[in-house]
N, C-alpha and C positions, 0 to 999 in steps of 0.2 A: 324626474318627478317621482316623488314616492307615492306610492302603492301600498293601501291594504288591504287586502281581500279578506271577506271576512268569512270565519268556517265554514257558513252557509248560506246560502242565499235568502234574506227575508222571507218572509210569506208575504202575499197580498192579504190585505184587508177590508173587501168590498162591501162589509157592513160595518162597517167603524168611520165616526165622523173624522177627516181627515185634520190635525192641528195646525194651528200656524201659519205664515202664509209662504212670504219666498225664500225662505231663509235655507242653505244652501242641506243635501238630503245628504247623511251619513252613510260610511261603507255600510254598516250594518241595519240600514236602512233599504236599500236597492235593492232591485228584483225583476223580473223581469225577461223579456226576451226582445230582442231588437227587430226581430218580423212580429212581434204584435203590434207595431206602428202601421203594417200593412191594413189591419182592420183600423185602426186610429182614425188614420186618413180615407180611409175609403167608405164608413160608413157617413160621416156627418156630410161627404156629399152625395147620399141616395137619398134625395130631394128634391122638391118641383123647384126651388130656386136656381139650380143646378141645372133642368132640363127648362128653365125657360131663358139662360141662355141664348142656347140656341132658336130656340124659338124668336128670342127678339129679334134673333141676326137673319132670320130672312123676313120674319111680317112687322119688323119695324125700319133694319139696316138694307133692305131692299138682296141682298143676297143671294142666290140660288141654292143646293144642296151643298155641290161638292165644292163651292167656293166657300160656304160656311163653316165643312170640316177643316178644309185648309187654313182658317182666320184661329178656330179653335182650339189645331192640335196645335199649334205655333204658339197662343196663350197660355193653354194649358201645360206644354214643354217646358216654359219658361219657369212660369211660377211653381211648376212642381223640381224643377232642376234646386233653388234658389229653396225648396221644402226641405228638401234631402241634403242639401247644406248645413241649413241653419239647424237641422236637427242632430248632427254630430256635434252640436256643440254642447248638448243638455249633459251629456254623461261625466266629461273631463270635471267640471266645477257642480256638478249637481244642481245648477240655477237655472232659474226662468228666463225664459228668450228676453223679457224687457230690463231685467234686473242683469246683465250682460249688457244690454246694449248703454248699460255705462262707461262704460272704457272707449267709444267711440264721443259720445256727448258731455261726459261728464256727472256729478250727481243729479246740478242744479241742470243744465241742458238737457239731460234727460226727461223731463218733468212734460214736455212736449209730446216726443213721441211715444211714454205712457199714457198721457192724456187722450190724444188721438186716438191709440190703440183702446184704451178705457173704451171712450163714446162708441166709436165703428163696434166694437166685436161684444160689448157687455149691452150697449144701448140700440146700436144702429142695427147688427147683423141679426141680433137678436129679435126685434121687430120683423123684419123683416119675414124672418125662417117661421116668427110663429106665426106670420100672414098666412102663408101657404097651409099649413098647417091646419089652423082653424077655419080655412076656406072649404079641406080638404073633406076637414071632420063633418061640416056642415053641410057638403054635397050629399057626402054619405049618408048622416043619420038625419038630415032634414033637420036637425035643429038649430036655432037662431045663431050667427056668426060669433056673435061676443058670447053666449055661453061654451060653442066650440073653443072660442079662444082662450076662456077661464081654465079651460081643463087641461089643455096643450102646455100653456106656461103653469101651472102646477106640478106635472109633471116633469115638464125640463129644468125645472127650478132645483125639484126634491132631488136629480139626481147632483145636480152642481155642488148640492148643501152638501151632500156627504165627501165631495169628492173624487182627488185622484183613481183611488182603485176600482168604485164605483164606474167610475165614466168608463176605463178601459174596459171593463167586462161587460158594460154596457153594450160598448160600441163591436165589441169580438163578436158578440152574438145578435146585434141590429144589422152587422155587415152581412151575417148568413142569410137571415132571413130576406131585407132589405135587395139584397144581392141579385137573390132568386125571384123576388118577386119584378123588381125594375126590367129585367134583364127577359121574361116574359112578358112584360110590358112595351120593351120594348123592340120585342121580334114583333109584336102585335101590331105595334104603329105598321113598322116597314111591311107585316103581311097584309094590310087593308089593300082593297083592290087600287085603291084611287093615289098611294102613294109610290109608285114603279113610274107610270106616267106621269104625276107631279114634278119628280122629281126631273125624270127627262126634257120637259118640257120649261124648268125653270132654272136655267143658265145663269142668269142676272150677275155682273159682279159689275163693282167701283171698288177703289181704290179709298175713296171716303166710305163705303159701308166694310170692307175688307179690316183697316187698321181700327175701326170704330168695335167692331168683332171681337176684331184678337184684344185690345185693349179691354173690354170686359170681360172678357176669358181670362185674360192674364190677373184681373182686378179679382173675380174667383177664384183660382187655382191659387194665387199669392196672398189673399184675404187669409190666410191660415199661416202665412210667413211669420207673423210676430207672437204666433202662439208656439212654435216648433219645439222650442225647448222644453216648455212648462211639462211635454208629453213624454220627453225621451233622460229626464232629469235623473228620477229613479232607476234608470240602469246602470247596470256595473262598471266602475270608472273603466275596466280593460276589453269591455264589449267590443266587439266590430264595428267603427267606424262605416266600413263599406254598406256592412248590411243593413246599419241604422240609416244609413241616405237612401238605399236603393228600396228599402221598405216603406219608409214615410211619400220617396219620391213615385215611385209608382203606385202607391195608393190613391194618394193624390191625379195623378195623371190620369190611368186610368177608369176609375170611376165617372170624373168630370168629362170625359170625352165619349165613353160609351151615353151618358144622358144627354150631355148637350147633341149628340147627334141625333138622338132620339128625339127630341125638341123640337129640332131644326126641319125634320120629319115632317111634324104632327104639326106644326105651323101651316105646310104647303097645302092640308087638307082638312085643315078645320073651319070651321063653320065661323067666319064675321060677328055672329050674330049668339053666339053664346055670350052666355051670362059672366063667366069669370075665369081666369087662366087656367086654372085646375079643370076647372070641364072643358075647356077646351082640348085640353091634353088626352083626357080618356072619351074624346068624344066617338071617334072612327074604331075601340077597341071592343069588345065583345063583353056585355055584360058584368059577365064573371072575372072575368081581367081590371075590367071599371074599376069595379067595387074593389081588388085586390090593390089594385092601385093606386085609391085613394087613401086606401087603409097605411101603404109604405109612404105615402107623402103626409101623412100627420105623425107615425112615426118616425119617420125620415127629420122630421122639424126637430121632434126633441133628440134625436143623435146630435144633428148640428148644434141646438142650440144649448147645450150641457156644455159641449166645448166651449164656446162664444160665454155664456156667464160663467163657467171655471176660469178663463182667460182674461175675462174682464177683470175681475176681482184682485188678479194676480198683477195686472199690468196698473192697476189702480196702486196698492201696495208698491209697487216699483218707481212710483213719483214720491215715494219715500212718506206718504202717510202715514202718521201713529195712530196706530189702533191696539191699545193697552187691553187686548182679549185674546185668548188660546187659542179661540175659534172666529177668529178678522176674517178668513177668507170664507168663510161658511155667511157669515153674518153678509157682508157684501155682497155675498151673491143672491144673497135672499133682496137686499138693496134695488142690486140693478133688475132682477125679477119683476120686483114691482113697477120700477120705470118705466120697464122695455113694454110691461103688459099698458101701458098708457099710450106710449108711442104706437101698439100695433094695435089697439083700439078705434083711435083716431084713425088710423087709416084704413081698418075694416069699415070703420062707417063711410069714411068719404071715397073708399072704393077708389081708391087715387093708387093702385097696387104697380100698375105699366110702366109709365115713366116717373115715379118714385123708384123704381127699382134701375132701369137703367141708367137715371143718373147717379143712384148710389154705388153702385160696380162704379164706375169710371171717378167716380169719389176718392172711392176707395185703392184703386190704383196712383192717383194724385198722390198721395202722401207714402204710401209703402214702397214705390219704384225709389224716390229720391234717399227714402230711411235704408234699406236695402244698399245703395252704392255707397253711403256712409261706413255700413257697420261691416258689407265685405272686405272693404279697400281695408277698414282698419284691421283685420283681425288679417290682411296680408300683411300690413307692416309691424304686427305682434307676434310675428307666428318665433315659437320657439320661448315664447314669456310668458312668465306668469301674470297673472290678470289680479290677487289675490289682494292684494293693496291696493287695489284700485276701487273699489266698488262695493265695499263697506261702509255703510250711512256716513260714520267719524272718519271717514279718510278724508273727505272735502274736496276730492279732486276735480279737477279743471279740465274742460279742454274745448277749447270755444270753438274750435277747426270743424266738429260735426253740428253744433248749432246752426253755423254760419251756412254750411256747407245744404243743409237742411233748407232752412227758408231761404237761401239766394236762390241754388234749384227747385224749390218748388215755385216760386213766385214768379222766377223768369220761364218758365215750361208752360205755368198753367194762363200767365198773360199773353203768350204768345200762340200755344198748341191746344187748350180748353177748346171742347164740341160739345156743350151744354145745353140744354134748354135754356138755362138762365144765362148761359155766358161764355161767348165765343170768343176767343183767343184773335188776336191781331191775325196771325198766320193763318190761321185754318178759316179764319173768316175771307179770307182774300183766294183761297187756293184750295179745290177740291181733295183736300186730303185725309180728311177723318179728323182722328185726334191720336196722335201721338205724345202726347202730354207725359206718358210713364216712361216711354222712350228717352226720351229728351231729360226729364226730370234723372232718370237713373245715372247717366254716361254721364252728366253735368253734375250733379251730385261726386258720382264719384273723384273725378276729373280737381273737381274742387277742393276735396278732404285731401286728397295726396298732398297737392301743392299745400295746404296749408297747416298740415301735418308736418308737413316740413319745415316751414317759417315759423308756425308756431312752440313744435319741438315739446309735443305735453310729456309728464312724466311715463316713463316705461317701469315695464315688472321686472321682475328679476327674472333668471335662467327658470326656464320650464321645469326642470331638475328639481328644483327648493321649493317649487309649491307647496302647501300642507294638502294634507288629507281632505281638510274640511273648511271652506271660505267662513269667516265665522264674521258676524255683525252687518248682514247685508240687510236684514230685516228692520225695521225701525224697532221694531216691537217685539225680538226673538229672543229677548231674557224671559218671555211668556209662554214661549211656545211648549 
């Protein structure tokens, strides 16, 4: 593979609106270091979405303490293993996680799991993170819910519009503070008198709240799988490898496990009778921690949700939309800003925040376990090729193996293992098991692209060696950029 390093490393840019959208980022463009993906991942989950978690996995999944960390760190392993993966892939070609995951679908087959990825991370996650958010602000300064919410998503909007280098400097410095605040927030839960006893005295485990657990932990921790790349794009094609996976994957990891434990805590001793998830969480802690605390969960929303509309925008772009502007990925995210703030108005009003949330985790697991054994199995049976001709808009290439492989696993998984409010699975409705739905959907997925990878025989790259420098015409729209 040829290599050109260019004399110097870029500069960042964090007040310059970012051009273009995913079109692949030149040597002389990169910058960076590959442990800044530790703050990447670690800050967008210091968030009450994150710490309620575990909170649903004992006062909803019936759970006890230490069977809840055990459901959590098993989810959270998983989807941050599968972080740290997919994030050595951003540097080689300089592309977006979804604009990659052509070589597995095809152009046209693609168009699904950008879609997907679009609604969940620019609409769905988006909503969501500014619920908490404006719940949080609102505790705090007592004013009304939707004007807390106006302000939240103004905020996270303005960072998306600028962009890459914004968010990351964003997020380097929301991780410190955020870090330090949760992190007293949550020695606080565990020093309240009432939770040492709580804790001992609540054992509770099934095997249906145990995989119902880890299935939403895995559905957060891997919620962040199809953005990997778009974060690790801009570094230097001859980075570390290692360190780019061990920085994204432990950030990831650990953040989501030190909060959901915290969660899982504050569950066992909170009050029935409060008003809303966010006060429940600061409700056993000390005034001054409260108020700290609320203050890192409205911040906490806009780390997450910069990423969630930067992602969207990009995974939008990736189903091959033209958008004949310099500034597509700016203008989109200003788009889904707007949506997402309609979507989490509706639901600050109707206060529906409980189970809108847990069935959106386990949603969201639903389609990213199956997408996932797709795009790994392929990029085993590509390894040592180039991707280059593959996944440029006018290449047109085909490859029906991860379509199929896509909806046959998710359809047989989620009719069979689904534990929904709205929709129990044959299986899991007959047999106390939870929901294994991303389990099942993954191994079956995978299982399936191999064999049909093989009968179908889509076209291959050339020797890893001949790659170019720079993937050129992945964008619809990058004669603009």
């Amino acid at each position: 593979m040829t290599v050109t390093t260019p004399d110097r490393i870029a500069a960042a840019h964090p007040a310059s609106i970012e051009p273009g959208g995913i079109e692949a980022i030149p040597a002389d463009k990169r910058h960076g270091s590959p442990w800044q993906l530790l703050a990447t991942w670690t800050a967008p989950n210091l968030e009450f979405a994150t710490v309620f978690v575990g909170f649903i996995a004992v006062a909803y999944f019936g759970l006890g303490f230490w069977q809840t960390i055990a459901a959590v760190v098993l989810g959270n392993a998983l989807g941050a293993l599968t972080q740290g993966v997919l994030s050595t892939w951003g540097p080689r070609e300089g592309l977006a996680q979804l604009a990659l995951s052509r070589t597995a679908f095809g152009l046209r087959g693609n168009i699904l799991p950008a879609a997907l990825n679009t609604i969940m991370a620019g609409l769905g996650w988006f909503a969501v993170n500014s619920v908490s958010g404006a719940l949080a602000l609102a505790t705090l300064t007592g004013m009304p819910a939707w004007l807390a919410l106006v302000i939240i998503v103004v905020l996270e909007v303005a960072v998306a519009f600028v962009g890459h280098d914004l968010v990351q400097v964003f997020e380097r410095y929301a991780s410190i503070v955020l870090g330090i605040i949760f992190l007293i927030a949550t020695i606080a839960v565990f020093a309240n008198a009432g939770t040492g006893p709580a804790i001992a005295s609540h054992q509770d485990f099934s095997v249906a709240g145990f995989t119902l657990a880890a299935s939403a932990a895995f559905g957060y921790a891997a919620g962040w799988n199809p953005y990997a790349a778009d974060y690790s794009r801009y570094l230097p094609k001859d980075v570390s490898r290692a360190q780019v996976g061990w920085a994204a994957g432990l950030g990831n990891f650990v953040s989501c496990t030190v909060l959901m434990a915290g969660g899982a805590a504050a569950a066992l001793i909170a009050s029935p009778k409060v008003a809303s998830p966010t006060s429940a969480y600061v409700a056993g802690m000390p005034t001054w921690i409260a108020g700290m605390a609320l203050v890192a969960i409205a911040i906490g929303a806009i780390a997450a949700n910069a990423l969630n509309i930067y992602s969207g925008a990009m995974s939008f772009l990736a189903a091959g939309v033209k958008i004949p502007f310099a500034l597509r990925r700016a203008i989109i995210a200003v788009g889904f800003g707007v949506l997402g703030f309609v979507i989490a108005l509706i639901a600050v009003l109707n206060e529906a925040f409980y189970s809108s949330y847990e069935n959106f985790l386990l949603v969201i697991a639903y389609w990213i376990a199956p997408w996932l054994g797709v795009v790994l199995v392929d990029r085993i049976l590509r390894r040592r090729t180039s991707i280059a001709s593959l996944i440029p808009d006018k290449a047109k290439y085909r490859n029906p193996a991860g379509i199929i492989s896509l909806v046959v696993a998710g359809a047989i998984s989620i009719w069979l293992f689904s534990n929904q409010t709205f929709y129990t699975g044959l299986v899991a409705g007959g047999a106390p098991i939870g929901d294994l739905t991303p389990l099942v959907g993954f191994v079956l997925a995978g299982l399936l692209y191999w064999g049909l990878f093989l009968a179908f025989r889509p076209k291959l790259g050339g020797p890893l060696s001949e790659e170019p420098d720079v993937v050129v015409g992945v964008d619809a729209a990058d004669e603009v950029a």
